[in-house]
C-alpha positions as CSV (number, residue, x, y, z in Angstrom):
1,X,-3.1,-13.5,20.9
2,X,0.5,-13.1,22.9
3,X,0.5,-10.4,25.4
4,X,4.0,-9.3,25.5
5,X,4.0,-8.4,29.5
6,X,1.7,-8.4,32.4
7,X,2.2,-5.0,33.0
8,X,-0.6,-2.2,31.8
9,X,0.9,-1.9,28.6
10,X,2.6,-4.7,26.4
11,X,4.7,-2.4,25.0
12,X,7.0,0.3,26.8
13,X,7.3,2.9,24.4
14,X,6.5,3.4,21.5
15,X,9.2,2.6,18.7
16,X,10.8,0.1,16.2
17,X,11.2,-3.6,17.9
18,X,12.1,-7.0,16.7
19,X,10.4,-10.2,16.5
20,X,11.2,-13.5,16.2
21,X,9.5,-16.1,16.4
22,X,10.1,-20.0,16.4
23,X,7.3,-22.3,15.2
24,X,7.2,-25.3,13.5
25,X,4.3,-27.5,11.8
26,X,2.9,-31.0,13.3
27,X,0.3,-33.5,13.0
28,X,-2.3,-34.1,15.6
29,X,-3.6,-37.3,15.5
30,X,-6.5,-38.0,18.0
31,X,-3.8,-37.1,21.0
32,X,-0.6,-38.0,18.9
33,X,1.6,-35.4,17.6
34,X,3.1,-36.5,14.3
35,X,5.0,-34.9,11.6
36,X,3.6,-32.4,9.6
37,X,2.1,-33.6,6.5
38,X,3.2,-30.2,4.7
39,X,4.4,-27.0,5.9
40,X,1.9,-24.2,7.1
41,X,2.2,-20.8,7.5
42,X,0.8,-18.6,9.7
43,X,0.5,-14.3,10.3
44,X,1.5,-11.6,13.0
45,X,-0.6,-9.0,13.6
46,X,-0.1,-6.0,16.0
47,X,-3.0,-3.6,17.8
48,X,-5.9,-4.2,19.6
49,X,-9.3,-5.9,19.4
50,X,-11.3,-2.5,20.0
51,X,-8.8,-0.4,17.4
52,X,-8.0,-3.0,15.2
53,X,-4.4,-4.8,14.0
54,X,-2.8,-4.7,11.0
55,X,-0.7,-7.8,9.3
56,X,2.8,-7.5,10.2
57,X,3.8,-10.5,7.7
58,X,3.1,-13.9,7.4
59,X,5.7,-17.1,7.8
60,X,6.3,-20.6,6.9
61,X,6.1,-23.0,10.3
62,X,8.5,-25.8,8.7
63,X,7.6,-29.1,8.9
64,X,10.6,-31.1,9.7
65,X,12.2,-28.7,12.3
66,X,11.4,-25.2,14.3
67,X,12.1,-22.5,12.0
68,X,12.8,-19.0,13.3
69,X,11.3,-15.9,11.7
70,X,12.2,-12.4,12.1
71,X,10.4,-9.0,11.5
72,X,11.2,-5.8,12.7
73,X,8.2,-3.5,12.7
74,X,7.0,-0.4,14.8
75,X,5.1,-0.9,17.6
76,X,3.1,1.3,20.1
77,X,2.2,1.4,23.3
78,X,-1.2,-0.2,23.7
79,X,0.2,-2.8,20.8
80,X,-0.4,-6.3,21.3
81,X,0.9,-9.4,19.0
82,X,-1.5,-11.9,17.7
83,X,-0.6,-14.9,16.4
84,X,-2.9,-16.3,13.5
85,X,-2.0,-20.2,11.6
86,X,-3.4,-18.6,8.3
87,X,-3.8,-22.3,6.5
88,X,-5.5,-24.3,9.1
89,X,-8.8,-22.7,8.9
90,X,-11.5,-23.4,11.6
91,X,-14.1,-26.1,12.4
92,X,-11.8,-29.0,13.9
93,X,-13.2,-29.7,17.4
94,X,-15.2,-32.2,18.6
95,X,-18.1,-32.2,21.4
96,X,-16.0,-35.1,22.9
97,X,-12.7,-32.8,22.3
98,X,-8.7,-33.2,21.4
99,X,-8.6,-36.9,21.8
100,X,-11.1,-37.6,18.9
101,X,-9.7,-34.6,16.9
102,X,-7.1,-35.4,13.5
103,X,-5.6,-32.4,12.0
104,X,-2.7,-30.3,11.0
105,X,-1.3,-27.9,13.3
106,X,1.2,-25.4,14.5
107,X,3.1,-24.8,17.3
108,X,4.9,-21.8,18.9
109,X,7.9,-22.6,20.6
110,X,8.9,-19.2,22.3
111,X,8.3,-15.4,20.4
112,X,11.3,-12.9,21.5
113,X,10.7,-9.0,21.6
114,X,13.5,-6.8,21.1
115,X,13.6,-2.9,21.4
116,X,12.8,-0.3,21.2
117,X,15.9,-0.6,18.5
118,X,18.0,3.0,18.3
119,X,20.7,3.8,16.1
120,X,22.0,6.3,18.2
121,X,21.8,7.8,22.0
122,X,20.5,10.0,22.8
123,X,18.3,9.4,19.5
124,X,17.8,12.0,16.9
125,X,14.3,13.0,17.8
126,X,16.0,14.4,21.5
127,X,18.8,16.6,19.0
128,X,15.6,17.7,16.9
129,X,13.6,18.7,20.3
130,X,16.1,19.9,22.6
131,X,19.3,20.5,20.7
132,X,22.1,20.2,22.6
133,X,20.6,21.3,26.0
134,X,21.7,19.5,29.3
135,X,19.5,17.0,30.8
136,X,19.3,17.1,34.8
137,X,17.7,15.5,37.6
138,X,15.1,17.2,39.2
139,X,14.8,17.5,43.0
140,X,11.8,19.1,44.9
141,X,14.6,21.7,46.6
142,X,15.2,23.2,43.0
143,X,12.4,25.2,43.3
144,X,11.4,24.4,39.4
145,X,8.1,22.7,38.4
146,X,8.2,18.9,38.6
147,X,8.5,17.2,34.8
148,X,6.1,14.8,33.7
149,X,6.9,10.9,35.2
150,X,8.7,8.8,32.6
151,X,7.8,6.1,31.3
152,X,10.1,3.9,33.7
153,X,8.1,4.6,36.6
154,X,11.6,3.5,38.6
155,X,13.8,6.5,36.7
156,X,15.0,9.4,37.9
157,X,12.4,12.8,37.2
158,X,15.1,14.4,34.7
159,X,14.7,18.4,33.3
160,X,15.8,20.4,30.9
161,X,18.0,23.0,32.0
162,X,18.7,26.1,29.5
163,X,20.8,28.9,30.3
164,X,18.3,31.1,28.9
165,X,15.2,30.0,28.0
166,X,13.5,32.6,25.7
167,X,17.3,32.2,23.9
168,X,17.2,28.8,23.3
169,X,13.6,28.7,23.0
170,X,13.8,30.8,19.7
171,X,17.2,28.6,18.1
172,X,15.0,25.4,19.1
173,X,12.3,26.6,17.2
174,X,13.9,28.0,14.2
175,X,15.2,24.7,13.7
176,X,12.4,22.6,14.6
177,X,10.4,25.1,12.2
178,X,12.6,24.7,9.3
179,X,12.5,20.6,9.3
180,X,8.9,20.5,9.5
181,X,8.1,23.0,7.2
182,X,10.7,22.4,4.8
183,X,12.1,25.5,4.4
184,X,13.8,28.3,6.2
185,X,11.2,30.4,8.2
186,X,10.8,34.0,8.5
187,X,10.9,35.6,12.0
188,X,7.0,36.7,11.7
189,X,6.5,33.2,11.2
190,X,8.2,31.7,14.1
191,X,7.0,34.6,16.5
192,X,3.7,33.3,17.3
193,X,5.1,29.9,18.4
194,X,7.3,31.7,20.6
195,X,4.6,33.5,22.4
196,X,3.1,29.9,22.7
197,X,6.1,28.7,24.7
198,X,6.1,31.8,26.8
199,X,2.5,32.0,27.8
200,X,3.4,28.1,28.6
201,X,6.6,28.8,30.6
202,X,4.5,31.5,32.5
203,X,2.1,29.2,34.0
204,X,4.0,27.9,35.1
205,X,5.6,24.5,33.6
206,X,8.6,23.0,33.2
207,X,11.0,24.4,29.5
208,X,10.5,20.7,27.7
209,X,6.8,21.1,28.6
210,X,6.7,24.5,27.2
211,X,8.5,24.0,23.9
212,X,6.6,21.3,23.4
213,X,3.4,22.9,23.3
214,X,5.1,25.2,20.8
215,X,5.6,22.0,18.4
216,X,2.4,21.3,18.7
217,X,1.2,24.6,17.1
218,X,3.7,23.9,14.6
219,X,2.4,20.8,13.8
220,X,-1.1,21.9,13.4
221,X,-0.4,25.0,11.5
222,X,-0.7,25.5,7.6
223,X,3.1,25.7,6.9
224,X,3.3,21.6,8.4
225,X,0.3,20.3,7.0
226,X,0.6,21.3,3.6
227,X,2.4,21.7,0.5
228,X,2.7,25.4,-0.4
229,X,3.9,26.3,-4.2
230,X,2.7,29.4,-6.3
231,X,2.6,27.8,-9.9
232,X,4.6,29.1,-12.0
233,X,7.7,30.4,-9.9
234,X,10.3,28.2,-9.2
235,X,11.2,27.3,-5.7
236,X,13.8,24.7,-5.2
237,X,12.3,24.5,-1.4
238,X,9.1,23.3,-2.8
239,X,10.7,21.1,-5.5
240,X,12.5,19.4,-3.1
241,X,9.5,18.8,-0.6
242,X,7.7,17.8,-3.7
243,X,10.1,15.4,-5.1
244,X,10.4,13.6,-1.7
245,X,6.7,13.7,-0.8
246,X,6.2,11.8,-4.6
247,X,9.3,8.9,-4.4
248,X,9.4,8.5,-0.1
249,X,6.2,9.7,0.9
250,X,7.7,11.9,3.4
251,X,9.7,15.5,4.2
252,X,13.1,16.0,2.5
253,X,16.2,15.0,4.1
254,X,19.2,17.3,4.6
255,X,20.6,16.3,1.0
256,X,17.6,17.1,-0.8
257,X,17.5,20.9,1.8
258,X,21.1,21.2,1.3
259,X,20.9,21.2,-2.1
260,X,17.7,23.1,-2.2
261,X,19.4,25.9,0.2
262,X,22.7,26.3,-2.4
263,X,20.3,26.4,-5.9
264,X,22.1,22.7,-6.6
265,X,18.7,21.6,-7.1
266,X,17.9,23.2,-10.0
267,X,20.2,22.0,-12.2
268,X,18.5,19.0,-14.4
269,X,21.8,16.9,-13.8
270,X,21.6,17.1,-10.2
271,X,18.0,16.6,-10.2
272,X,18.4,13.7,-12.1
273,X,21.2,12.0,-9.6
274,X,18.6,12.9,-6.5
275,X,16.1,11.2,-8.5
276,X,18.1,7.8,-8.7
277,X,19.1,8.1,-4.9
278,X,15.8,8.1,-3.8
279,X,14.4,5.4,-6.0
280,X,17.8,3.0,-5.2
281,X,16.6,3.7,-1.2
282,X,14.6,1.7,0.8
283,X,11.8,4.5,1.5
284,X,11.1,4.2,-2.0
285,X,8.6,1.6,-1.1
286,X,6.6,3.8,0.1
287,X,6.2,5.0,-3.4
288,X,5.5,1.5,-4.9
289,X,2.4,1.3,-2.4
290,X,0.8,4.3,-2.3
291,X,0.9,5.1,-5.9
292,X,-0.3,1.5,-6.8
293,X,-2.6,1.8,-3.9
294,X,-4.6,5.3,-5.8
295,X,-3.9,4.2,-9.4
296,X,-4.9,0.5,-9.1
297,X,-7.4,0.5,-6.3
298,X,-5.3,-1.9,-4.6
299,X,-6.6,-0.1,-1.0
300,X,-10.1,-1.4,-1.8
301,X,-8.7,-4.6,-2.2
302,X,-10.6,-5.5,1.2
303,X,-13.8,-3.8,0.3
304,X,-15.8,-6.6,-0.7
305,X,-15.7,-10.5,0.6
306,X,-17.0,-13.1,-1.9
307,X,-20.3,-14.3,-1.4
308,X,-20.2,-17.7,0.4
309,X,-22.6,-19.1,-0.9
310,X,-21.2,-19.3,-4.2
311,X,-17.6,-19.1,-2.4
312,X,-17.8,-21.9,0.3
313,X,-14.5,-22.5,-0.2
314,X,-11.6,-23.1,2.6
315,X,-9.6,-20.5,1.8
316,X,-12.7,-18.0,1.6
317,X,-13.3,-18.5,5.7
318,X,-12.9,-15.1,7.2
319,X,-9.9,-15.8,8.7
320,X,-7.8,-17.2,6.1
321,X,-9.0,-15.1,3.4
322,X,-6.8,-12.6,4.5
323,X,-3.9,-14.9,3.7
324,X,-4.6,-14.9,0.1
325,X,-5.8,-11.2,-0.1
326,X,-2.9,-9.3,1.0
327,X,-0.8,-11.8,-1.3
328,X,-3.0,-10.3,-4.0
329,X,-2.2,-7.0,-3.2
330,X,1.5,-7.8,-3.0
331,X,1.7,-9.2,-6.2
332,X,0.6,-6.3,-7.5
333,X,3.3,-4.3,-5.4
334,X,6.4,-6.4,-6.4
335,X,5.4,-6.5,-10.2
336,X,5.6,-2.9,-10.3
337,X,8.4,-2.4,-7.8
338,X,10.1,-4.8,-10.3
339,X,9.4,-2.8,-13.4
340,X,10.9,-0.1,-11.6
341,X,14.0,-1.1,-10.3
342,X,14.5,-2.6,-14.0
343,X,13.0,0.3,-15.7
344,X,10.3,-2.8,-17.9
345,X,8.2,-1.1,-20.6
346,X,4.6,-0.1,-19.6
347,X,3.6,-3.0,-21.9
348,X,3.8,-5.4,-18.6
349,X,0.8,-3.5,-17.8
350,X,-0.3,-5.8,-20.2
351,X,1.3,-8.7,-20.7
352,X,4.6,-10.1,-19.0
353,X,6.4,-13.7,-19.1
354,X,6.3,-13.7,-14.7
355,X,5.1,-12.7,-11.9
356,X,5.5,-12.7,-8.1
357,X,3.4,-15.7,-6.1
358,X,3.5,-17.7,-3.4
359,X,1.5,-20.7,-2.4
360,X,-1.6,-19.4,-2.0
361,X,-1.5,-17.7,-5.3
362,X,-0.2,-20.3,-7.3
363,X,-3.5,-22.6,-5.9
364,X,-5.3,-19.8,-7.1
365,X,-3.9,-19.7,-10.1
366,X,-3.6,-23.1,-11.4
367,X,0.9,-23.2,-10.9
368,X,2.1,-25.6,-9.3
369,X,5.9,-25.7,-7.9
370,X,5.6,-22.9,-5.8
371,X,5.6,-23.7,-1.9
372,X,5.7,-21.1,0.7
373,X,4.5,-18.0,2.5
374,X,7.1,-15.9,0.7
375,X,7.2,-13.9,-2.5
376,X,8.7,-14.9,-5.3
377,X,9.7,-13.8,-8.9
378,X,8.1,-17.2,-11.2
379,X,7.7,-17.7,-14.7
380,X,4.0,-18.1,-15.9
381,X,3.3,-21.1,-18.2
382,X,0.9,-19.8,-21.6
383,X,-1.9,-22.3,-20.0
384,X,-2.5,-20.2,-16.8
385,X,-3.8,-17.5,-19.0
386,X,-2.0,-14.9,-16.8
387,X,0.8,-12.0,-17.4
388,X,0.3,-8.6,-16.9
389,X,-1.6,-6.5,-14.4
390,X,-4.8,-6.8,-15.9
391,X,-5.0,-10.4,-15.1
392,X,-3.5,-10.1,-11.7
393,X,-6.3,-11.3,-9.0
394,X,-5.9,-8.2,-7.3
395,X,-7.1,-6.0,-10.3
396,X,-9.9,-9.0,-10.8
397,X,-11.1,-8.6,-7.2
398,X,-10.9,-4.6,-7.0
399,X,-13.3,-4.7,-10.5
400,X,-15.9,-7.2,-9.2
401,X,-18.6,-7.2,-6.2
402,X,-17.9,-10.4,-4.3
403,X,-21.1,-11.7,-6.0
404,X,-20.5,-11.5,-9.2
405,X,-18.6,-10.3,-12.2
406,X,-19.3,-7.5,-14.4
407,X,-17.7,-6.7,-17.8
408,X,-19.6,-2.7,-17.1
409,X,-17.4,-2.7,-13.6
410,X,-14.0,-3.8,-15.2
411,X,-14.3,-2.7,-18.4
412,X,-14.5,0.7,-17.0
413,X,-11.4,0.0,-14.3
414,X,-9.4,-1.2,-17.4
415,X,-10.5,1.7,-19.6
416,X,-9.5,4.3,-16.3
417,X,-6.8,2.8,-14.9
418,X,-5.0,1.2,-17.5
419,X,-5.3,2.6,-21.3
420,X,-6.0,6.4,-19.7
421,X,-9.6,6.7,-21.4
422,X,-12.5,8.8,-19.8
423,X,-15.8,7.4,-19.5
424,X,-18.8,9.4,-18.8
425,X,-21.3,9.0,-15.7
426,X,-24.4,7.8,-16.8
427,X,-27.2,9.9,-18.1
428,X,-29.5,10.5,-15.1
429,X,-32.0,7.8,-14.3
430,X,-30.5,5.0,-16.0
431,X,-30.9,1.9,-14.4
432,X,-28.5,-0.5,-13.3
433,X,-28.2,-4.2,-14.0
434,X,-29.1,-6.4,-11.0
435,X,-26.7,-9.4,-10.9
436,X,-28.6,-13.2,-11.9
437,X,-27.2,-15.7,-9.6
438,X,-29.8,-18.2,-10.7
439,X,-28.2,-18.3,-14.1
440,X,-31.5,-17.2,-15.9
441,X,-29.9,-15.0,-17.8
442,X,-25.8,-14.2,-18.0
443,X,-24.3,-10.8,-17.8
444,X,-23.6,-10.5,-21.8
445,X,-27.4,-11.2,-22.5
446,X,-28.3,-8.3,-20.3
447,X,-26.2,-6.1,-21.3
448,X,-27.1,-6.4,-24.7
449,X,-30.9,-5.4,-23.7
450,X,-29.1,-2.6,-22.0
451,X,-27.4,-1.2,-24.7
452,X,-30.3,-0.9,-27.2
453,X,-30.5,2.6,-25.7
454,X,-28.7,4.7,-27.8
455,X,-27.7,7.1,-25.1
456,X,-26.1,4.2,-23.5
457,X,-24.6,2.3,-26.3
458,X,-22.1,4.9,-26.7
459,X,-20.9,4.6,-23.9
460,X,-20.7,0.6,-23.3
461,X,-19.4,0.3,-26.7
462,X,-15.9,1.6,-25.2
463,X,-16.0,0.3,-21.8
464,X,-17.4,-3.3,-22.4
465,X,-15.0,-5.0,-24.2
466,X,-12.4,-5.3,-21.8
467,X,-14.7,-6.5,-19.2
468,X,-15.9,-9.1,-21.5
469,X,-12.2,-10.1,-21.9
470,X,-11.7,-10.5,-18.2
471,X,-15.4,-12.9,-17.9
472,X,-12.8,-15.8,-17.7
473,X,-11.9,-14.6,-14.3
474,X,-14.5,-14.9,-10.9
475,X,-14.7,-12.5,-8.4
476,X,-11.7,-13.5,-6.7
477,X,-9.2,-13.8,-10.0
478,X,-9.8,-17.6,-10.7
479,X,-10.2,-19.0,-14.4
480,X,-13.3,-20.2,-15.2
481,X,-15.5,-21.7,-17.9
482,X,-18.8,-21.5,-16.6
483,X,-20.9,-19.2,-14.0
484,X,-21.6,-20.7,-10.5
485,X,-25.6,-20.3,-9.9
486,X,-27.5,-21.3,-7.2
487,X,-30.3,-23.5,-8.1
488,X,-32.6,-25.4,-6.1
489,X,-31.2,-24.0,-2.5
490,X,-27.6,-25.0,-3.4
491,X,-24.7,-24.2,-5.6
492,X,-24.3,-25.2,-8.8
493,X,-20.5,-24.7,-10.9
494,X,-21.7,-26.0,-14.4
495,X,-23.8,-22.7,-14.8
496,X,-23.7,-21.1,-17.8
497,X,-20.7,-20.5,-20.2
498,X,-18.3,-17.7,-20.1
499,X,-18.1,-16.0,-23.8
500,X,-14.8,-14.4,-23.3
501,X,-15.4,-12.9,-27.0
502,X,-16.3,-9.1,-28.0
503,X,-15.0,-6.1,-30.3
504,X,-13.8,-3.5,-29.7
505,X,-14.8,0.3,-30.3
506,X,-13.6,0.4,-33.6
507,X,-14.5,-2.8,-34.5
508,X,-11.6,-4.6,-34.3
509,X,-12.8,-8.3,-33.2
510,X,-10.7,-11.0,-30.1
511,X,-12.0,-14.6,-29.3
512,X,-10.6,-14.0,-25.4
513,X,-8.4,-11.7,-23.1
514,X,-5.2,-13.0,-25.1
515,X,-6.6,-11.3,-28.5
516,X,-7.6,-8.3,-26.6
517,X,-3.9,-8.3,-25.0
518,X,-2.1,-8.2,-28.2
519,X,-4.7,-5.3,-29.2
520,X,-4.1,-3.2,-26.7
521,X,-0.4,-3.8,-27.2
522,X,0.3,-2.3,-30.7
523,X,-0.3,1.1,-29.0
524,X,2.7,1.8,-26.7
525,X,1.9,5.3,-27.0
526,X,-1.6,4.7,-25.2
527,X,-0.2,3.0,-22.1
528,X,2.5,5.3,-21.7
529,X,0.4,8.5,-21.9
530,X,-1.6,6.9,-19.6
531,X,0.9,6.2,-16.9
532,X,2.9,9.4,-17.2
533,X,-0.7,11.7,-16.6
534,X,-1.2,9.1,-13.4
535,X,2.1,9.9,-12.5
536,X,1.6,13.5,-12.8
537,X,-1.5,13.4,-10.8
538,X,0.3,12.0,-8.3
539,X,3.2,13.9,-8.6
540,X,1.9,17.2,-8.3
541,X,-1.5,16.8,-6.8
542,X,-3.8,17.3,-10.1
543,X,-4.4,15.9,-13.4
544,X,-2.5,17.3,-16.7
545,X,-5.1,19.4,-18.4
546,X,-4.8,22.1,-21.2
547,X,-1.3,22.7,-22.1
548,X,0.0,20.3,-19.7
549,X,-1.0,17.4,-22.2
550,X,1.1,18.6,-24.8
551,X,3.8,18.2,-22.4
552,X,2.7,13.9,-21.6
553,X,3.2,13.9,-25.1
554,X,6.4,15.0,-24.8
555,X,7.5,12.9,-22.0
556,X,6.0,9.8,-24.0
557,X,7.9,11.1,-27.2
558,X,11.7,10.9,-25.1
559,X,10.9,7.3,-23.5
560,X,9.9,5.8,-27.1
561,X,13.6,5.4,-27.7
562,X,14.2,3.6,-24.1
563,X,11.2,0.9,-24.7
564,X,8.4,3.3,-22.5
565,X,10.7,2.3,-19.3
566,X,8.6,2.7,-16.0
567,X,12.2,4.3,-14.1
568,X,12.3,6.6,-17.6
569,X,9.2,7.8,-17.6
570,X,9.7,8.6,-13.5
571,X,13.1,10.6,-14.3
572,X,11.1,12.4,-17.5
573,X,8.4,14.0,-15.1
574,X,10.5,14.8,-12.2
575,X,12.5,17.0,-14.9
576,X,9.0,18.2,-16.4
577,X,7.3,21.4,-16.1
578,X,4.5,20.9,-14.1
579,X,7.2,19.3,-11.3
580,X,9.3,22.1,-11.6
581,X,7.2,24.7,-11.4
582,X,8.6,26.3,-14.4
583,X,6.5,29.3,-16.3
């Protein structure tokens, strides 16, 4: 890893910073550097080895020249970068050393840090905390306590100096107390934060000292933390907090508590127009990853490795893995942030002429043509046997156990996630099925011995079939014909066959996932329903039930006409009444 100063801390304060980074692929021939055979692509990471680091991006190292790559990312204090060559994987050394070793390689040529990066000075956080109050150096001879040391150990002590502290104390406060919680605040709500900041000042301690401990209390009180709203009385305050929380993942802004403040908000017009300015901005990301993070799993996406014994390869080593993981994940993320931004029908659930790959993907997925650590919108050829979330890898690796595949598992995450059915828990002290990895017996044989209990059939009879659809897909989303079993101490690929084949509840009979795709997709209505509850949920904090349901139907009923958009369906329950808080 590249520590970014010898100082204590690689990073001075905590804040939004820049990196670039110039790298280029190369050839190492038993001490000869040659070019690059193809281009590589490696990862930057920020954090620590005790805490952990988390994937800032990952870049192509070109092969014919340096390449510069640029990031800007938030950083902390303790934060340091780590540089990671994602496709070179491990095990090139020698016991005699670099002049016997031949491989590919990649080389660093400097890495520039830049910040922390303001838009404005003093920056909006001092305005928020101290308002407008004059900043002056302290000296011993004032006969005021001594501020904390900055973290310029060279710069000046500096103080806050009010004209009346209890005075501006209380205006500081009010403010601060609105933006956090959302909404104008009461004066028996801001007294005890006051008395906070004058049992501090008393001690006694410097004013910033003191009003900070009275932010503190605000942000661990009730009123911060969570989302207050009586059901059933409207309160533009709470719409607004709600609306933001759902599409930014974060507090209004002054528009949305401007308009909240002067009953704007209420009108469905205006509502609407808020709507489409917080899905056209960039925060609206936040959105696409949380909510596909909770309705598709994609945060367990890490939760199980495949097994390496039947996995041993390359690109399954711990540290590239992660390479092809988070490009999963990703996927996921841009397909839906594209059916967004285009308002696509909920039937790209299903099936859908592209996707969004890069290399690694495209290996994984049998495409060739695509080259590159970046993300791209490609078209997918009928013989990949892709389209659709259900056959993205990360939905494939989410369903399975690293071991092996099982139609019980997905079926059931297809059946939840996707088509909006409820499946019951099994009946206490049934027995689960115990994977075969010797290839004795394959998952459908088992499963049919399983289901000769009734109490059971009646169950797998509804959440089966789509997992037997998805048997052409291994633990880690790749097409496949036949089971990998380990016989005789090793692996063996030519294991059994995949039957791909089933019925479904009703009957209704498909040879492979294609036949079960165009089932699925003569009922609109189905995935719609679906979607719009799960966006509800999300929405609001719980599930439509009772009376609310009648209203989904509603919803799906209005976006019929506009081809089930995704961006349709959004606009149709931010006006709803379970957003509103209508009666």
């Amino acid at each position: 890893h590249l520590r970014l100063s010898d100082d204590t801390k690689d990073v001075p304060t905590a804040g939004l910073y820049r990196l670039s980074v110039s790298a280029y692929s190369f050839f190492w021939d038993k001490g000869a550097v040659l070019p690059a055979k193809a281009t590589e692509a490696y990862s930057l990471a920020a954090g620590t080895v005790l805490t952990g680091t988390r994937t800032l991006g990952y870049f192509d190292a070109p092969k014919d020249k340096p390449g510069v790559s640029t990031v800007v990312v938030w950083l902390e204090p303790a934060d340091e970068i780590f540089f990671n060559p994602v496709t070179l994987g491990h095990g090139h050394g020698s016991e005699r050393g670099a002049a016997t070793m031949t491989h590919s390689g990649v080389a660093v040529e400097w890495l520039d840090v830049e910040g922390p990066i303001l838009a404005a000075w003093p920056p909006p956080g001092r305005q928020l905390l101290y308002g407008g109050l004059p900043l002056v150096e302290w000296k011993p001879e004032s006969n005021t306590p001594r501020p904390r040391r900055p973290t310029d150990p060279h710069a000046p002590l500096q103080t806050v100096a009010p004209a009346d502290p209890r005075v501006d104390a209380e205006r500081l406060l009010r403010a601060f107390m609105a933006r956090a919680c959302r909404r104008p605040m009461a004066d028996d709500e801001v007294r005890p934060f006051l008395a906070l900041f004058e049992a501090k000042l008393a001690e006694p301690t410097t004013f910033e000292e003191a009003i900070r401990t009275a932010y503190k209390g605000v942000l661990t009180s009730p009123q911060f933390l969570f989302l207050s709203h009586t059901p059933g009385q409207p309160d533009l305050y709470a719409l607004a907090s709600r609306l933001s929380y759902f599409l930014w993942s974060t507090m209004p802004d002054e528009e949305l508590t401007r308009l909240a403040a002067d009953g704007s908000l209420g009108k469905p017009e205006v509502l609407r127009a808020q709507t489409e300015r917080l899905l056209n901005h960039p925060k609206a990301r936040n959105f696409v990853d949380n909510f596909t993070g909770q309705w598709l799993k994609l945060r367990d996406i890490n939760a199980t490795q495949p097994d390496r014994q039947l996995y041993p390869e390359e690109a399954w080593e711990a540290d590239v893995a992660a390479y092809t993981v988070d490009s999963m994940a990703e996927e996921t993320r841009l397909f839906f942030d594209n059916m967004l931004r285009k308002d696509l029908g909920v039937s790209h659930v299903i099936d859908s002429p592209s996707s969004f790959l890069n290399e690694p993907l495209a290996k994984l997925y049998g495409i060739e043509g695509v080259q590159g650590a970046a993300m791209r919108e490609v078209a997918l050829p009928p013989a990949a046997g892709r389209g659709g979330i259900i056959s993205q890898a990360s939905a494939l690796k989410v369903s399975a156990n690293g071991t092996t595949t099982s139609p019980v598992l997905r079926g059931v995450w297809v059946a939840t996630r996707l088509l909006g059915r409820e499946i019951s828990p099994p009946p206490p002290g049934t027995g689960g099925i115990e994977p075969d990895v010797r290839g004795a017996t394959t998952i459908r044989e088992q499963l049919a011995l399983h289901s000769t209990d009734a109490s059971c059939a009646s169950c797998h009879v509804k959440m089966d079939p789509p997992g037997f659809a998805l048997e052409s897909f291994d633990v880690v989303g790749a097409r496949r014909d036949k089971y990998r079993v380990l016989k005789d101490g090793g692996l063996n690929r030519d294991g059994p066959p995949v039957d791909a084949s089933g019925q479904t509840a009703d009957g209704t009979p498909f040879q492979d996932l294609a036949g079960l795709k165009a089932i699925l997709l003569k009922d609109p209505d189905a995935l719609a329903r679906n979607l719009t509850a799960k966006l509800l949920t999300y929405a609001t904090g719980r599930a439509p039930a009772g009376a609310d349901r009648i209203e989904v139907d509603e919803i799906v009923a209005r976006v019929r006409g506009a081809g089930y958009g995704v961006r349709s369906i959004i606009h149709e329950v931010v006006q709803s009444e379970m957003m509103r808080g209508r009666p």
